[in-house]
C-alpha positions, -999 to +999 in steps of 0.1 A: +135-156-267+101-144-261+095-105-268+058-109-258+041-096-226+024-120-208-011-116-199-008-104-169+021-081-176-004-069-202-031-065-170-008-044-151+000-022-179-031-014-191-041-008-152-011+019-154-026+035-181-062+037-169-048+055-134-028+076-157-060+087-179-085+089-152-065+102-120-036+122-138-043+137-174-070+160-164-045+179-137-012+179-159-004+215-162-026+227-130+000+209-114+030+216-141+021+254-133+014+255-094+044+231-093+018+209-069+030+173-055-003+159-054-002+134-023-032+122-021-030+109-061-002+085-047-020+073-020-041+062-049-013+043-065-004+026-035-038+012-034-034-001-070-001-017-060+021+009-079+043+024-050+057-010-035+062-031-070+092-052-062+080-060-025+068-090-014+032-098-003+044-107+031+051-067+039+022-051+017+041-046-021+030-064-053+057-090-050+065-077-089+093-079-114+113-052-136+097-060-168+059-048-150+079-022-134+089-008-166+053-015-179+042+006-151+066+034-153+061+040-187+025+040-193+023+068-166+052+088-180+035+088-213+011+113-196+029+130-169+067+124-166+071+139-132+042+117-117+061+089-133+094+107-118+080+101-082+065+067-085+100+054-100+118+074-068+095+062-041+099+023-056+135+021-066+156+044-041+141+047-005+116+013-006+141-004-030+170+000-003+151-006+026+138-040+008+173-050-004+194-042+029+170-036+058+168-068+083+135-084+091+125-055+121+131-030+096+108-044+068+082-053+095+082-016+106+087+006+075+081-015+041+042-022+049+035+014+048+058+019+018+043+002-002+005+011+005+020+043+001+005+060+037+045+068+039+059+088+008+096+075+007+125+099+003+165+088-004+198+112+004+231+110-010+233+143-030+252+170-018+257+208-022+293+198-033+291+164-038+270+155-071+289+127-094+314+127-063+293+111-041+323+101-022+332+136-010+304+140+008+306+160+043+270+147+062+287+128+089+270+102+113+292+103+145+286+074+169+276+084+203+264+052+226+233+036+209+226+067+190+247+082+161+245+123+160+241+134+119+248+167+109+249+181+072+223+189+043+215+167+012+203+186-020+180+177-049+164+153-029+128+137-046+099+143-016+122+165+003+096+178+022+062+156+017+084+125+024+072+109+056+109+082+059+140+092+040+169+066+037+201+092+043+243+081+033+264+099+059+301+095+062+311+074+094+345+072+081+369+088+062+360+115+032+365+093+002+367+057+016+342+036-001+333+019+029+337+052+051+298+059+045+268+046+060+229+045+055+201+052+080+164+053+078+151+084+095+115+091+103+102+127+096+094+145+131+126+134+142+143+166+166+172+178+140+155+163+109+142+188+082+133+202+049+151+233+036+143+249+001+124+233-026+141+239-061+121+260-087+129+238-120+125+236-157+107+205-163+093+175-138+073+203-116+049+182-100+073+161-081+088+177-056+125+184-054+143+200-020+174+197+004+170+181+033+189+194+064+204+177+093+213+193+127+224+175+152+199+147+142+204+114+168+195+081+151+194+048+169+215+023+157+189+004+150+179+026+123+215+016+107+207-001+069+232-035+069+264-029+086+286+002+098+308+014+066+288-001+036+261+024+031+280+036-003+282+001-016+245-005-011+239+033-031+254+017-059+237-016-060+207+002-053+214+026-084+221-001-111+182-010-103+174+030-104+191+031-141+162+007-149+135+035-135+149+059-153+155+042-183+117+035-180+106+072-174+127+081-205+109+056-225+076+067-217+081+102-224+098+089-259+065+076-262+041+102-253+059+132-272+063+107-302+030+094-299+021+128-302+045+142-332+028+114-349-008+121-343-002+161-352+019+152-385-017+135-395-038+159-394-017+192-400-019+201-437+008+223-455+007+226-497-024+207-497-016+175-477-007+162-443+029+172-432+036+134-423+038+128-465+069+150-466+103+126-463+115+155-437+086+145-416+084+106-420+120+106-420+126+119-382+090+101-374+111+065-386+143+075-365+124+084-330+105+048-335+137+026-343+155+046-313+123+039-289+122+004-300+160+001-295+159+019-259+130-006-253+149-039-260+180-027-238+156-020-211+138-050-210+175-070-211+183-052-178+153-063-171+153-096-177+195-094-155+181-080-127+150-104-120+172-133-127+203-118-100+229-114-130+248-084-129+235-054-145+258-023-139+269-028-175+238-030-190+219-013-169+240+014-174+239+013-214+199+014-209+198+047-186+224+066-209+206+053-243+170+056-233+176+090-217+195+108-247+168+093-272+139+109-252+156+144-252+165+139-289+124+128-296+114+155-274+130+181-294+121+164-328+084+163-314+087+199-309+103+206-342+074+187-360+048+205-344+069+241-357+050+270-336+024+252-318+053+231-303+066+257-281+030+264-270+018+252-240-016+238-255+001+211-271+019+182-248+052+186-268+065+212-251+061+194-216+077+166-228+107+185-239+113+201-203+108+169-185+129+148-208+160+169-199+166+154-164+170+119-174+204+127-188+213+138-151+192+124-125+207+092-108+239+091-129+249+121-156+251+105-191+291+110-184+288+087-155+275+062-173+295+065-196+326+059-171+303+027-156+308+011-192+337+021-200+351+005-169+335-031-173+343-032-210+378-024-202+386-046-167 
């Protein structure tokens, strides 16, 4: 079993880093504070090859695997997790679907500009009501000739209103069939089609959160993702590879923030030497780096299931819930390390603590994952 990067994966992740130092560290809190999603920095990324990693040559992407995904996602979430936040949502969610499910027309016409990043991608299947309960949700499609008429509003939705294609579930069935819901890809500028309020939030600032609202909306049918009636199954398969991004973001904010405890407990001096001598100190420094190295090794296993086409909901699943809670707990002990200056915004800490919160929810609570396990250990 080989634990080594390969050179190139070494390439790609050291090519993550520079973007991150050079095109993202100087702007952090200007854009932390004006809550700015900075478009034109991803337009960069998608010239480096970061906003269509897992698709193939033939329609633009990188033609890349998990393990440089995670490489890629973490190295820019050790600097700004909300930058990494966006990259992981544009790749994973509306490009991922489209690449997994979309038929050869619909990768010629959308994936190209995905993965260039001239389109910023967006993905629906929050609701108002329907958060965990996906299945609940009231967006219908109804089918009228060769167009289907969507009406409804999706909520906490990443590029709500920058993104220029959103993939959107709607219920074509009945409320809580599993094959009662559908997916469609739907241009911005289409009549019906638009943005509501964005959501003022805690952490993640620079990557833009808002609903998405659908009045009347007419879709052609050939803008239908697979077949009528599987659009929910394809949400799940297309969030066991999403775990994976947000197992990744949570590792590189573990990183940053204890990257960070670990510089400061150096050089600040308390009773006449560096706080980093006191066993209170090194003792929560040697439990945030076994837990990163831990959340690491799951990772790359899910990983290593996905690029091969073994299942991954179980593990996958372990990785998003275990990375996640061990970047909010090295958050807060990052915070705790640095005392005062912590909760100050001229330290990174603090950032890292109000980002690292929304890995335990976003794409699948930490209780949801926890019922994904529990149901494959069990069956």
């Amino acid at each position: 079993m080989n634990f080594e990067y390969s050179e190139e994966q070494n390439h790609i992740a050291e090519a993550a880093k520079e973007f991150a130092e050079k095109y993202i560290r100087p702007h952090i809190m200007e854009w932390d504070e004006a809550q700015t999603f900075p478009v034109s920095l991803f337009k960069k990324a998608g010239e480096l090859g970061f906003m269509g990693v897992f698709v193939s040559e033939e329609y633009g992407g990188s033609g890349l695997g998990y393990h440089e995904y995670i490489a890629i996602i973490e190295e820019i979430s050790k600097v700004d997790p909300s930058i990494g936040l966006s990259i992981a949502a544009h790749n994973s969610l509306c490009t991922g679907h489209i690449n997994y499910f979309g038929n050869e027309e619909q990768k010629k016409k959308w994936l190209p500009k995905l993965a260039s990043a001239e389109w910023i991608g967006a993905w629906g299947l929050t609701e108002h009501n329907t958060g965990s309960d996906a299945g609940g949700m009231n967006t219908t499609a109804v089918k009228d000739g060769d167009y289907y008429v969507l009406n409804g509003a999706k909520n906490f939705i990443t590029h709500g209103i920058s993104g220029d294609v959103a993939v959107i579930m709607a219920r074509t069935g009945e409320k809580g069939d599993s094959r009662g819901m559908s997916a469609f890809v739907i241009e911005k500028g289409t009549k019906g089609f638009s943005s509501g309020k964005k959501e003022d939030k805690l952490g993640m600032r620079a990557s833009e959160t808002a609903e998405l609202i659908f009045d009347n909306c007419r879709v052609h049918k050939d803008n239908l993702l697979g077949i009528e009636g599987n659009g929910f199954v394809q949400a799940l398969k297309v969030l066991d590879g999403g775990r994976i991004s947000i197992g990744a973001l949570s590792l590189g904010i573990a990183k940053g923030a204890y990257e960070a405890a670990l510089k400061y407990s150096k050089e600040r001096v308390q009773f006449g030497k560096p706080i980093s001598s006191f066993q209170g100190i090194s003792f929560k420094l040697a439990d945030m780096a076994t837990e990163i190295e831990a959340s690491e090794l799951l990772l790359h296993k899910a990983a290593y299931l996905k690029n091969t086409g073994k299942s991954v909901t179980k593990i996958g699943a372990m990785a998003k819930m275990y990375s996640s809670e061990v970047c909010v707990k090295v958050a807060n002990e990052a915070v705790q390390i640095h005392g005062g200056y912590g909760y100050t915004k001229e330290f990174p800490v603090e950032k890292f603590y109000r980002d690292s919160k929304l890995c335990t929810i976003g794409e699948g609570t930490t209780e949801i994952q926890k019922l994904v396990i529990a149901r494959n250990i069990l069956k």
